[in-house]
N, C-alpha and C positions, 0 to 999 in steps of 0.2 A: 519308513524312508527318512534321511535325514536330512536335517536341513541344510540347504546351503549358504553358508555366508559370504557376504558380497563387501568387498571393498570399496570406500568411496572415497575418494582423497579431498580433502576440504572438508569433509563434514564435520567435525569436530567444533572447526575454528568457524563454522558460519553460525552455530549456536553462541560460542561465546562474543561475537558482532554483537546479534541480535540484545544482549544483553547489556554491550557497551554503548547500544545507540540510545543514549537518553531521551526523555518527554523532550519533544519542541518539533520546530520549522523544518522541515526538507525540501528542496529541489530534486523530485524524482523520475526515476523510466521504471516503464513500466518492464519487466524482465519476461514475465510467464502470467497468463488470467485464464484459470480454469475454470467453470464453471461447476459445481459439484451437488449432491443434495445427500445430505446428511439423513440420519433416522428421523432426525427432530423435525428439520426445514432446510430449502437448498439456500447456498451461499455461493459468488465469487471467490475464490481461492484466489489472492493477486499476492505476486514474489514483486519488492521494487530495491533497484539498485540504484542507491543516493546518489547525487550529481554534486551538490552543493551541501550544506557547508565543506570547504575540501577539506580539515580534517577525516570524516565521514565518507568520501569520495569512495566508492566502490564498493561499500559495504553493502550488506544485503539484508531483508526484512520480509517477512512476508505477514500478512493479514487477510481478514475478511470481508466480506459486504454481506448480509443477509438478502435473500430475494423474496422473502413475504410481505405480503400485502401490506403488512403496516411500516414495514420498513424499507422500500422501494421509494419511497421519498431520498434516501440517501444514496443510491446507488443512482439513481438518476440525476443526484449534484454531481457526484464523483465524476461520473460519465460527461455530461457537460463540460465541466470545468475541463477536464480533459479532452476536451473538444472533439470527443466521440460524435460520428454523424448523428447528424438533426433526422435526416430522410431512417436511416434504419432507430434511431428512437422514437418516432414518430409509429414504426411500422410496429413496435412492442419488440424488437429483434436484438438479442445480443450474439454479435460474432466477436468471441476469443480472439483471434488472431487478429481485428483490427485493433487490439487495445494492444501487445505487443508494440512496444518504443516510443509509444506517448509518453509525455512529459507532463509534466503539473507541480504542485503545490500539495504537501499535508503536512495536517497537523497530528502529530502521533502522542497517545499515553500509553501506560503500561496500565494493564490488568489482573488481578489476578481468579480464574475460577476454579477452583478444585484443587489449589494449590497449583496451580498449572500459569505461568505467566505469558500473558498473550499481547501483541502489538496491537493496540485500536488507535482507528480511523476515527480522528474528532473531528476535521475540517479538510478542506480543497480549491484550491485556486489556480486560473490558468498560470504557465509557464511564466509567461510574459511577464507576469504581477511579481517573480520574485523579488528584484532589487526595489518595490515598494514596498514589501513587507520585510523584507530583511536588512533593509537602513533604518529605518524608525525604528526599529528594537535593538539595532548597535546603538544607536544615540541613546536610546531609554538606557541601555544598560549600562553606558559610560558616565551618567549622572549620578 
């Protein structure tokens, strides 16, 4: 049987985004949060479309969270910061769809593993916090 190819209009140009968004600060929503599990270990699958800097406005990215025990420390900043309910963290509960059009804060590098370059999640702060972190580092970098 043969295969069928499938058109998808944008895909091209949301790889070459992903490559024009440099290491630094975003003002983000959250677009799509899958929750997936891999061969290795399961992870967050999150798509975010940038708000701020507006150069950057509308671009797209996506990354991971790991859900293993030793790394659940971060996914439960992420979540926080993201002002994900207290009552269902509390209950060990994550629903996908609440994270859909949250707002936040990260700080993103580039990776690379297998020759494969990947978006990572350094850091996270509520929405609120951006115009404090992102005047102190206009000023730093006008000096």
């Amino acid at each position: 049987m043969a295969m069928k190819s499938r058109r998808v209009p944008g895909l091209g140009a949301s790889t070459e985004a992903a490559d024009q968004l440099s290491p630094g600060t975003y003002l983000v929503r959250i677009a799509k949060a899958e929750y997936s599990y891999s061969f290795r270990k399961p992870f967050l699958a999150l798509t975010f479309r940038v708000i701020e800097p507006l150069p950057f406005r509308n671009q797209v990215f996506t990354s991971r969270l790991y859900c293993t025990a030793k790394e659940l420390w971060k996914l439960s900043w992420f979540l926080r910061e993201f002002e994900y309910s207290r009552a269902l963290l509390d209950e060990d509960e994550l629903d996908e769809r609440r994270l859909r059009g949250r707002e936040g804060v990260v700080k993103i590098s580039h990776a690379v593993v297998d020759r494969l370059r990947y978006v990572s999640l350094e850091a996270f702060a509520p929405a609120h916090c951006w115009e404090r972190i992102v005047v102190p580092s206009a000023l730093a970098d006008a000096s």
